[in-house]
SELUM-831560 format. One record per residue: residue in one letter; x negated, y, z negated of N, C-alpha, C, O in turn. Coordinates in steps of 0.001 Angstrom, whole numbers, padded with zeros to 6 digits, always signed. Atoms other than C-alpha are relative to their C-alpha. Layout:
aXYZXYZXYZXYZ
...
//
This chain:
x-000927+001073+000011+044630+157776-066745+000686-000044-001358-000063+000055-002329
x-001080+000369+001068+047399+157260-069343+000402-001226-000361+000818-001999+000501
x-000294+000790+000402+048029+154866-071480+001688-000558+000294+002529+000273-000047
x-001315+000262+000401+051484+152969-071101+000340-000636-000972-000400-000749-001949
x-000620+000457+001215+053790+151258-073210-000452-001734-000064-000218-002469-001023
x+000750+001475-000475+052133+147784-071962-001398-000458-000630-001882-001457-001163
x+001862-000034+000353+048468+148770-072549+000208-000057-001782-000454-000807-002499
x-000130+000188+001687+049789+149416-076487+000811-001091-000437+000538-001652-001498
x-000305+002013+000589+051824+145968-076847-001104-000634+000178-001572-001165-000829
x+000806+001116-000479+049310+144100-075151-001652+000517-000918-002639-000218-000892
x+001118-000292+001007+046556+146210-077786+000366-000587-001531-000291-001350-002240
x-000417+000935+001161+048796+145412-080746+000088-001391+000273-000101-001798-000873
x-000460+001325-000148+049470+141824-079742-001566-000867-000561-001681-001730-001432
x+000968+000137+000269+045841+141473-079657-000703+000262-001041-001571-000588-001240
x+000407-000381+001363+044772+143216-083036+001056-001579-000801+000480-002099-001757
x-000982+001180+001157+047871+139969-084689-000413-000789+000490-000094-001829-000086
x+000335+001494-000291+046267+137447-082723-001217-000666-000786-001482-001814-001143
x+001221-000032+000359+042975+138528-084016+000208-000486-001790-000106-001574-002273
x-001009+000332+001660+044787+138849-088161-000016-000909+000321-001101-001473+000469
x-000330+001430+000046+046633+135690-087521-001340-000987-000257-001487-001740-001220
x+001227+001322-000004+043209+133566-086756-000934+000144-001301-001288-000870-001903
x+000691-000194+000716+041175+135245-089214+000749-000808-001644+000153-001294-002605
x-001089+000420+001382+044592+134178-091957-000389-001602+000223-000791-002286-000718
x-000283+001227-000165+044643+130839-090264-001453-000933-000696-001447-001962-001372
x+001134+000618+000513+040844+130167-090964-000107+000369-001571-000431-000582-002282
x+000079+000307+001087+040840+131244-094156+000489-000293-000973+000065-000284-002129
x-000678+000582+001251+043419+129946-095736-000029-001811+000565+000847-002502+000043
x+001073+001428-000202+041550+126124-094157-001085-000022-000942-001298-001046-001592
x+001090-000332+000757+038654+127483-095995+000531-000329-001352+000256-001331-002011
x-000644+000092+001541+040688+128112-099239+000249-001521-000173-000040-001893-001310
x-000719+000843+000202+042146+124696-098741-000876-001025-000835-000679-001627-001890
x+000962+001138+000211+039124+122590-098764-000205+000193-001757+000124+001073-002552
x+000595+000375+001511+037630+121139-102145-001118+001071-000451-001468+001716+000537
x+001134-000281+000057+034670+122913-103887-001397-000700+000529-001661-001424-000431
x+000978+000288-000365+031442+121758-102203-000683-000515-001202-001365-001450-000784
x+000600+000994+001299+030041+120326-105546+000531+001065-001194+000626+002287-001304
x-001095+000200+001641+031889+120283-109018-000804+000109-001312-001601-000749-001694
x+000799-000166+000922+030506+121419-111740+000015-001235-001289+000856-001548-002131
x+000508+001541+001089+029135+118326-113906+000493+000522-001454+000188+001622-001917
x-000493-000208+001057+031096+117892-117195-001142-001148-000970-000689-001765-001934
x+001139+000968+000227+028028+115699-118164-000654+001059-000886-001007+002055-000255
x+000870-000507+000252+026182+117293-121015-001681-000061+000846-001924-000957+001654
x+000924+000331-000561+022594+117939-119943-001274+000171-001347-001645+001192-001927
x+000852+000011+000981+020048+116727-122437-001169+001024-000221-001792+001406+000770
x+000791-001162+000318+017792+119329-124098-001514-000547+000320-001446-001776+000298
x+001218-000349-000171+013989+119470-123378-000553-000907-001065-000812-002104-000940
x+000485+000787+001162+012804+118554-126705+000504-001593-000178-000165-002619-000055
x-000433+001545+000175+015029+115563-127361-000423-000873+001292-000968-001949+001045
x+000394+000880-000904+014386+114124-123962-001726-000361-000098-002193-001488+000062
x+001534+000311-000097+010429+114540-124228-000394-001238-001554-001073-002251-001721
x+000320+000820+001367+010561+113300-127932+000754-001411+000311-000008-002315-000030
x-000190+001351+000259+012728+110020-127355-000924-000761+001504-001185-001965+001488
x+001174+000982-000869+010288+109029-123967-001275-000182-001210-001681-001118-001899
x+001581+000143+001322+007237+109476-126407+000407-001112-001259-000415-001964-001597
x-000573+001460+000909+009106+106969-129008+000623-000889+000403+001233-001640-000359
x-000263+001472-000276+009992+104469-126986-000919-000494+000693-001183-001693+000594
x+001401+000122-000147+006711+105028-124945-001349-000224-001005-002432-000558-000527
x+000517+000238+001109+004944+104678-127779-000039-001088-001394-001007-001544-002002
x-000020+000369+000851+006258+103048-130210-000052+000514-001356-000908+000053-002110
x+001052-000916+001265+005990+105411-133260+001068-000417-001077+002277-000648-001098
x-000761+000548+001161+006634+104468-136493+000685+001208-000485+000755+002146+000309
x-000785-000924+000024+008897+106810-138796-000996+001153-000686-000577+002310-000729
x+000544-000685-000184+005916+108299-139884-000514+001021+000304-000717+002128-000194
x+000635-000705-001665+004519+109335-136724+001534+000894+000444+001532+002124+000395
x-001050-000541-000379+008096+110161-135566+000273+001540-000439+000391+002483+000343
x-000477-001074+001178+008930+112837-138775-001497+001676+000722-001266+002879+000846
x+001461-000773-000418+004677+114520-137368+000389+000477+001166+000670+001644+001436
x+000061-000444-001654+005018+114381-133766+001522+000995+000107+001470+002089+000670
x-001229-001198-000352+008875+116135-133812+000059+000940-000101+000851+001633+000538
x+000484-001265-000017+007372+118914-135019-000307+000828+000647+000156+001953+000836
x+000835-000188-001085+005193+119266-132798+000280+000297+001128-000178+001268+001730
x-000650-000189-001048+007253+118606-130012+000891+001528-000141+001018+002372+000746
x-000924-001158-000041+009513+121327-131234-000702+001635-000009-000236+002773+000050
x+001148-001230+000154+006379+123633-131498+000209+000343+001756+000534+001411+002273
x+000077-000159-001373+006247+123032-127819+001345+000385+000448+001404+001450+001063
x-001474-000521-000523+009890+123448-126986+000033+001146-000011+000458+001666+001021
x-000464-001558+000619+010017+126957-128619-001100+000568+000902-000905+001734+001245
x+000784-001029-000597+006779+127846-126567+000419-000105+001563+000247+000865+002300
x-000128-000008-001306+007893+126512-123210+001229+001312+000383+001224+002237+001195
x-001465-001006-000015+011401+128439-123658-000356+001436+000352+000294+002126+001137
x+000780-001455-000254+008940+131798-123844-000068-000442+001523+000738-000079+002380
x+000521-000012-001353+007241+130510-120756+000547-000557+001378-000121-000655+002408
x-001085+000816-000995+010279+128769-118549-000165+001763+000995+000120+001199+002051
x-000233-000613-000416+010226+132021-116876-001127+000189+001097-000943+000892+002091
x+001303-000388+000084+006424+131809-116156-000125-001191+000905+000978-001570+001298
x+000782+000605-001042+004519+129321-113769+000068-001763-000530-000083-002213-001666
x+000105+001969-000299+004681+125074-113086-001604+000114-001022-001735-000855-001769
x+001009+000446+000161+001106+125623-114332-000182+000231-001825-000957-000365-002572
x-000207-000939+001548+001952+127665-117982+000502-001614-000600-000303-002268-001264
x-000758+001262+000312+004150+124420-118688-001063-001242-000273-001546-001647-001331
x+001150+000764-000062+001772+121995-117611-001036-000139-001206-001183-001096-001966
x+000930-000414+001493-000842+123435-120280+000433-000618-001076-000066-001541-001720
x-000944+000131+001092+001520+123284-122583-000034-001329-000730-000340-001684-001869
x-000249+001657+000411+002327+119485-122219-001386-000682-000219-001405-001802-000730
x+001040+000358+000040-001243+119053-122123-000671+000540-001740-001257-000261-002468
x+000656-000490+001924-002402+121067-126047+001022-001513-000701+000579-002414-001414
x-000943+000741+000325+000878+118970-126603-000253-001562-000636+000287-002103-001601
x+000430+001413-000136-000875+115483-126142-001117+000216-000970-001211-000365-002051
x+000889-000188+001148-003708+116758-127790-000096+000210-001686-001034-000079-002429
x-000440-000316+000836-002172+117837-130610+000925-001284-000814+001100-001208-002031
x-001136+001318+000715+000330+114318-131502-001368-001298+000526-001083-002486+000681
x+000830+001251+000104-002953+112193-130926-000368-000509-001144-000270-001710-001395
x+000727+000588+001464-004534+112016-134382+001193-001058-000616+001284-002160-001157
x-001684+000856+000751-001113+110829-135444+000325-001630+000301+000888-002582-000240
x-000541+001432-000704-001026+108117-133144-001192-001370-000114-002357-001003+000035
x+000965+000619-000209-002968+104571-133304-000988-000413+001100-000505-000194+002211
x+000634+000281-001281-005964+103289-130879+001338-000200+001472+001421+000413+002536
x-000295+000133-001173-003618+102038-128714+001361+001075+000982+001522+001370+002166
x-000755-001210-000330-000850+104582-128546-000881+001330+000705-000765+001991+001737
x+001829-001381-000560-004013+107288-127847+000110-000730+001735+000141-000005+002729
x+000827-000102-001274-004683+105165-124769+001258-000219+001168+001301-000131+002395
x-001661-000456-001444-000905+105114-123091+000067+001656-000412+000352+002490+000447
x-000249-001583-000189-000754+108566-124104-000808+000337+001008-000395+000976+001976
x+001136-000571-000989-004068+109031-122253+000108-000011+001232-000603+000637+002001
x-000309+000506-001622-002597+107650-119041+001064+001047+000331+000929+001376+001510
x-000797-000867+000236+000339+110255-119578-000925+001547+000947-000788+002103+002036
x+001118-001061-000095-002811+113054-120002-000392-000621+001275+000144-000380+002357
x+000369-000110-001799-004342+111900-117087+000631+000527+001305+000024+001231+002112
x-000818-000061-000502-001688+112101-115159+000434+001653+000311+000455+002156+001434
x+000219-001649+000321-001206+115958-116189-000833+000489+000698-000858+001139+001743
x+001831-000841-001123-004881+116719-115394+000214-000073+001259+000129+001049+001758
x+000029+000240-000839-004414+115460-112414+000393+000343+000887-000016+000181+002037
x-001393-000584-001032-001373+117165-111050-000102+001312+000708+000543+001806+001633
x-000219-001093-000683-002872+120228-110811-001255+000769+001513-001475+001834+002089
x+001247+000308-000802-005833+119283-108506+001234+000239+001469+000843+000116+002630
//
């Protein structure tokens, strides 16, 4: 059987109907908005966020403040190694962390921190 001149319009017609829809949808696609917008919102660093909960949780004098930022920043620099590494590497971390900015702190600061630490221990049960 032979093709006529019918069977090849009615093949091309069909290949531009097919184009056309594929143009039509994606230039709908193109049209729309981005699906979420990239936030022009800085996003607070690690350290500073952990260090100003701990001084307003706390209470720390400027003292304590000048000790513990250290500290905190000891931890920043080690999590940064281990961000790559396990929920549980971290965890640790925040846990030497507590241990480490206690002496600094008075009886009662020790025992909201301790509720903090607990809290830690606890998480990974």
């Amino acid at each position: 059987m032979k093709s006529t001149l019918r069977d090849y319009l009615t093949t091309t017609v069909a290949i531009l109907v097919v184009f056309a829809c594929g143009y039509g949808i994606g230039h709908q696609v193109g049209l729309r908005p981005p699906a979420m917008v990239p936030s022009t919102v800085p996003v607070p660093n690690w350290e500073a966020s952990v260090f100003e909960r701990l001084d307003s949780e706390l209470g720390l004098s400027e003292a304590q403040q000048e000790s513990i930022r250290g500290e905190v920043a000891k931890s920043a620099g080690r999590i940064d190694e281990i961000k790559g590494g396990t929920r549980e590497a971290v965890r640790r971390e925040l846990l030497e962390l507590h241990s480490r900015i206690a002496p600094f702190l008075d009886e009662g600061q020790r025992r909201r921190l301790g509720k903090s630490h607990e809290a830690l221990q606890q998480s990974s049960h």
